[in-house]
C-alpha positions as CSV (number, residue, x, y, z in Angstrom):
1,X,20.2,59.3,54.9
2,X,22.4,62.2,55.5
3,X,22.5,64.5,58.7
4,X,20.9,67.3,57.0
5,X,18.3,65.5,55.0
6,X,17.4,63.8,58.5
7,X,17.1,67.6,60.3
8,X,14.9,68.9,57.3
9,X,12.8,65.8,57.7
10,X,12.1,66.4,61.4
11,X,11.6,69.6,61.0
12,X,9.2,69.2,58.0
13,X,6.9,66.6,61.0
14,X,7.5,69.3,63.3
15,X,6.1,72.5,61.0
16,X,3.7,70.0,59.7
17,X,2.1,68.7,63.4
18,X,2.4,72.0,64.6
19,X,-1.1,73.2,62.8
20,X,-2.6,70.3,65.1
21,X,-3.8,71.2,68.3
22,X,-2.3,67.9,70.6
23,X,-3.5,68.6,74.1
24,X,-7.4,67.9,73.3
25,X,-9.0,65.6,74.9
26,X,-8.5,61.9,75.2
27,X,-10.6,58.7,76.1
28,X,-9.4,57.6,79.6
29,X,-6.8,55.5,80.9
30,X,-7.5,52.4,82.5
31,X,-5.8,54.3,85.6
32,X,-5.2,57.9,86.0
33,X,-1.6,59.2,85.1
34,X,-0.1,61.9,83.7
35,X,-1.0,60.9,80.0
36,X,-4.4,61.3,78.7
37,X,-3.8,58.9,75.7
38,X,-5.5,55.3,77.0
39,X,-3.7,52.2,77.4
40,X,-5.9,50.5,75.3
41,X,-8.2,51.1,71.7
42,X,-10.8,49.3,71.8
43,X,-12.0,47.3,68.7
44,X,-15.8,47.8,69.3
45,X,-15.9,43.9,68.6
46,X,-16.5,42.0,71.8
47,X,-15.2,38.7,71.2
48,X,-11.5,40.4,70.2
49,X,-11.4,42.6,72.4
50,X,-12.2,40.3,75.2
51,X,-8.9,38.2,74.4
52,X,-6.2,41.3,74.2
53,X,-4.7,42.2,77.8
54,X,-6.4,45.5,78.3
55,X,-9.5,44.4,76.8
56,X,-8.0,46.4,73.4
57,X,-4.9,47.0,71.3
58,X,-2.2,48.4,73.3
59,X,-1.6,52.0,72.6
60,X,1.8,52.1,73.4
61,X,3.4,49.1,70.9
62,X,4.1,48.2,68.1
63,X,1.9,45.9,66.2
64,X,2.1,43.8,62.3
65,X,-0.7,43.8,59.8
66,X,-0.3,41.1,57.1
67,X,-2.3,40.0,54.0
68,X,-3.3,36.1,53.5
69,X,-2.2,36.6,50.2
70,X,-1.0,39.6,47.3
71,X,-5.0,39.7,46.6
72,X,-5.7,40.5,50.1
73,X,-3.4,43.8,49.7
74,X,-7.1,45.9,49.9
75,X,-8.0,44.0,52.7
76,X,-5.1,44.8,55.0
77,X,-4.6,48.2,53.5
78,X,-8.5,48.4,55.2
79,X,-7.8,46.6,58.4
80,X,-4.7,49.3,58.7
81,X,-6.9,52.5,58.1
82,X,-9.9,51.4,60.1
83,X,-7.8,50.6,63.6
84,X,-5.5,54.2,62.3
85,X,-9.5,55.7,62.3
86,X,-9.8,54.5,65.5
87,X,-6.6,55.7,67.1
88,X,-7.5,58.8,65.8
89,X,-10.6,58.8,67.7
90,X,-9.0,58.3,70.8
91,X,-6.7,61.2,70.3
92,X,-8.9,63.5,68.6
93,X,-6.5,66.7,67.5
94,X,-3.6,64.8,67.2
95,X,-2.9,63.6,63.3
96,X,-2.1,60.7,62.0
97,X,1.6,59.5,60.0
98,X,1.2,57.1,56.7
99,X,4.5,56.4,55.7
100,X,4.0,55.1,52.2
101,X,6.0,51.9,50.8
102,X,7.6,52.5,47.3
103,X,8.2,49.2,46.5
104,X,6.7,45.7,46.1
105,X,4.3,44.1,47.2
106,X,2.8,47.7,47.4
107,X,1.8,48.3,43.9
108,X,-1.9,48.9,44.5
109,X,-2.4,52.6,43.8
110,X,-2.0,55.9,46.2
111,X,-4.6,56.6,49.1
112,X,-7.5,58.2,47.9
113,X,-8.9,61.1,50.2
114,X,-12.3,60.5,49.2
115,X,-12.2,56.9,49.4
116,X,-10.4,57.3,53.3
117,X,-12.8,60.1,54.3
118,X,-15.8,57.5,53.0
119,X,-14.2,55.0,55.0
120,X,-13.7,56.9,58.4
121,X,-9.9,58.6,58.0
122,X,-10.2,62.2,57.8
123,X,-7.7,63.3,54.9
124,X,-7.1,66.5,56.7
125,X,-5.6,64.5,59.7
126,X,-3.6,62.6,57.9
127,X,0.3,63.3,57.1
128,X,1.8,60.9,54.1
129,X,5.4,61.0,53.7
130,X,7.1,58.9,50.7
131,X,11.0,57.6,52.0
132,X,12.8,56.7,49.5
133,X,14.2,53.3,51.0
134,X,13.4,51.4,53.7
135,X,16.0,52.4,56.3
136,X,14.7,56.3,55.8
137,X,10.7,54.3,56.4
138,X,12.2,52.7,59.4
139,X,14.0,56.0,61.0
140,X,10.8,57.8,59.8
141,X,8.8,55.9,61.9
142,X,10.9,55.8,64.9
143,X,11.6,59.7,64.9
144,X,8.1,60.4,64.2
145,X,7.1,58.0,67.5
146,X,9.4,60.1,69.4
147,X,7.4,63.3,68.6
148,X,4.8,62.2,71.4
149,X,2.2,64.5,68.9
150,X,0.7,62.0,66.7
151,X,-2.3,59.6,66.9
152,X,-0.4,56.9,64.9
153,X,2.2,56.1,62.8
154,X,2.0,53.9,60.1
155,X,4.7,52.1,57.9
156,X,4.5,49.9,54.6
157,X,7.6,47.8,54.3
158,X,7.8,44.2,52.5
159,X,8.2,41.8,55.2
160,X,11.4,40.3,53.1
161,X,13.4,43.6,53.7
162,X,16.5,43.3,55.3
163,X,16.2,46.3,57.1
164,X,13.5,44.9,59.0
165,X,14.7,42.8,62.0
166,X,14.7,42.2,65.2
167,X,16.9,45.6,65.9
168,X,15.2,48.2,63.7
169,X,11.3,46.7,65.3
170,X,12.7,46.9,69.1
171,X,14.0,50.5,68.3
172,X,9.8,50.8,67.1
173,X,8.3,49.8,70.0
174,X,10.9,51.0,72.5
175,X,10.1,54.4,70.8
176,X,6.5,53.7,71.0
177,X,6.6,52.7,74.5
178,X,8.1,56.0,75.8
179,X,5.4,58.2,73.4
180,X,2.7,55.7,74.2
181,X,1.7,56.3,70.3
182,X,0.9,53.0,68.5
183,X,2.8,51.8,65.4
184,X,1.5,49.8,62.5
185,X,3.7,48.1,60.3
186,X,2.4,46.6,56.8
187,X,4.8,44.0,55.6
188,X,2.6,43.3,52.7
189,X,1.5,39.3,52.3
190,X,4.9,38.0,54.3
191,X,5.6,38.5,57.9
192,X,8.3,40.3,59.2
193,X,9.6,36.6,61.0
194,X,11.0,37.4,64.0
195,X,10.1,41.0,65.3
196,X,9.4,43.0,68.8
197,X,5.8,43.4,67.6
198,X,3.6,43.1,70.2
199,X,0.7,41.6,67.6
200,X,0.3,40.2,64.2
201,X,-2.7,40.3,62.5
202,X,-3.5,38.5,59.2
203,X,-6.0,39.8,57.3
204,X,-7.9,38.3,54.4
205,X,-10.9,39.7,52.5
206,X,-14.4,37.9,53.3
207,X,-18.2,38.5,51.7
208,X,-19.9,41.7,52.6
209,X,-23.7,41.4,53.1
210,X,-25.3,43.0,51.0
211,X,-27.6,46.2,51.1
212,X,-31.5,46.5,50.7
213,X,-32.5,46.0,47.1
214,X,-33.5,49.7,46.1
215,X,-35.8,49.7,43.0
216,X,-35.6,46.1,42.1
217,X,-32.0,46.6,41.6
218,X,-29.7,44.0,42.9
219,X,-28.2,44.8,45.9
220,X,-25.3,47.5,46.9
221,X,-22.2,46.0,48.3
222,X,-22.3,46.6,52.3
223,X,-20.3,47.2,54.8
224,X,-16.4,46.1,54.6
225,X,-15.7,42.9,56.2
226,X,-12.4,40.9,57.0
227,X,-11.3,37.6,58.0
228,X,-9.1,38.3,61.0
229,X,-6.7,36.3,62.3
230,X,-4.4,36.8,65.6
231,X,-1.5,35.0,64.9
232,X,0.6,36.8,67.6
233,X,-0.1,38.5,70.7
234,X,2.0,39.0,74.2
235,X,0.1,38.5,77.5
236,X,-2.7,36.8,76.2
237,X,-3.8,33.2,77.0
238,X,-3.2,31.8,73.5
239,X,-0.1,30.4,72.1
240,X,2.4,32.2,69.6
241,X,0.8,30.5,66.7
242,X,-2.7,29.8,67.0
243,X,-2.8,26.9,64.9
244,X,-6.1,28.1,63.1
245,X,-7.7,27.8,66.8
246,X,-11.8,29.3,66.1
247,X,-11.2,31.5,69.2
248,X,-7.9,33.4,67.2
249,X,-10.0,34.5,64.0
250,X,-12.5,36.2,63.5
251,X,-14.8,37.9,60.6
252,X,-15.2,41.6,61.6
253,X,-17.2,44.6,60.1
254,X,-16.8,48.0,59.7
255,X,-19.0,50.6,60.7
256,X,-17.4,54.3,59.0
257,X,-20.3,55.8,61.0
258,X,-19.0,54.9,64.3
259,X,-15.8,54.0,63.3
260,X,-16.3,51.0,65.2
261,X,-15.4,47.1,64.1
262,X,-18.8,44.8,64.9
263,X,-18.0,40.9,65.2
264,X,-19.7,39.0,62.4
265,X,-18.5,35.6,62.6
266,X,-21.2,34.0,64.2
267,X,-23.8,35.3,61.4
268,X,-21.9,34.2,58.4
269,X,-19.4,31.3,60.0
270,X,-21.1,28.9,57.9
271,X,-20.9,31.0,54.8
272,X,-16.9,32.0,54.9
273,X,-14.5,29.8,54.1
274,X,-10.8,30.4,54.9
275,X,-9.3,33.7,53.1
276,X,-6.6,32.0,51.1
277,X,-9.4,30.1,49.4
278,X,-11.5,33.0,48.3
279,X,-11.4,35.2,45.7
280,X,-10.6,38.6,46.7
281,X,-12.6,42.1,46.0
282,X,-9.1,43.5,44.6
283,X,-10.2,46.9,46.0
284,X,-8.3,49.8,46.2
285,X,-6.3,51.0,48.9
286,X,-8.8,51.3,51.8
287,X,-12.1,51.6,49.6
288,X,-10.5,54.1,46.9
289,X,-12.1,55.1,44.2
């Protein structure tokens, strides 16, 4: 990207986070320090967040969302909005960066601001910037991090891409580490390989339960729910790979109200099979519309 397209693009972020007010309040650290922003987001769900060091995704890191399989696109597209919608929460005025993918595997439609709002993500906090190759998401990312005025940044990037090594994903977290702002990069339904994330989640989509019957109508699709699965995760107890251990996946739930994640897995255990064995919902990017 040239030197002047780069210096309109931080200056666009800059104009553009500028109508956010940034120094609201915060949830609290762990330990008081001169940041507000926490250490940790807590998922709501016990039994995850009782295995991540901190008792909750770490704030200042990069982490990896990936799909079981293309089908599972809506899936992880929801996993990545729900943990943006709770970033957001624990930095309240601060707005949130979606830098969009423009190639395969993401071919499943634009976000929808109805659909996001429904689902927890205020549209109005939300900044969505289109790069036109993956090097320009990459430095997007990484500049945006350095802003130290967002409530997250998220990428879309095949996992295949080139671009994305080892290098390019330290330069993330490194810049993540010194804004304490979390990163999420989407690599689509194949991991990055060998990256400086400090998670990887795999996502798959799993069985809502279903709403009262209103009218003697069947009844309304429920709740959003995913099959989980922590492949990768620094500091905690568990190996690099899980190995499909029962305490490294889970099937979560998600509350828009609260914009918190409930664990379901002990309810329906018996009910969900693994995700690349189930027919996915084929929604929409993160409930659209």
């Amino acid at each position: 990207m040239p030197e002047a397209s780069k210096a309109e693009v931080i200056a666009e972020l800059r104009a553009r986070i500028a109508d956010f007010e940034a120094a609201g309040p915060r949830m609290e650290m762990a330990d008081e320090g001169s940041d507000a922003r926490p250490r940790a987001v807590t998922f709501g769900a016990s039994a995850i967040d009782g295995v991540l060091p901190g008792g909750g995704l770490r704030h200042d890191a990069l982490h990896e969302i990936v799909a079981v399989d293309y089908r599972d696109m809506g899936a992880a597209l929801g996993f990545a909005a729900a943990l943006a919608a709770r970033c957001a929460e624990a930095a309240p005025d601060a707005p949130v960066l979606w830098c969009e993918g423009g190639h395969a595997p993401f071919d499943v439609g634009a976000l929808y601001g109805p659909g996001l709002m429904a689902f927890g993500l205020d549209p109005a906090r939300l900044i969505i910037v289109s790069p036109p190759k993956e090097i320009d998401l990459l430095w997007t990312m990484e500049e945006a991090l350095r802003l130290g005025a967002l409530a997250a940044v998220v990428g879309e990037i095949d996992g295949r891409a080139a671009r994305l090594d080892l290098t390019a994903t330290r330069r993330l977290q490194l810049a993540a580490e010194e804004s304490n702002t979390p990163a999420f990069l989407l690599t689509g339904h194949e991991s990055a390989g060998a990256t400086a994330a400090v998670t990887r989640w795999r996502v798959g989509s799993a069985p809502s339960s279903p709403t009262v019957e209103i009218a003697g109508l069947a009844g309304l699709i429920g709740r959003p729910r995913w099959h989980v699965r922590l492949e990768r995760c620094r500091g905690t107890r568990f190996a690099a790979d899980m190995g499909g251990a029962l305490d490294g996946e889970w099937i979560v739930e998600w509350d828009a109200r609260t914009k918190m994640l409930h664990d379901a897995s002990d309810a329906d255990a018996a009910e969900v099979t693994r995700p690349a064995r189930r027919p996915s919902l084929r929604l929409s990017r993160a409930l659209a519309g």
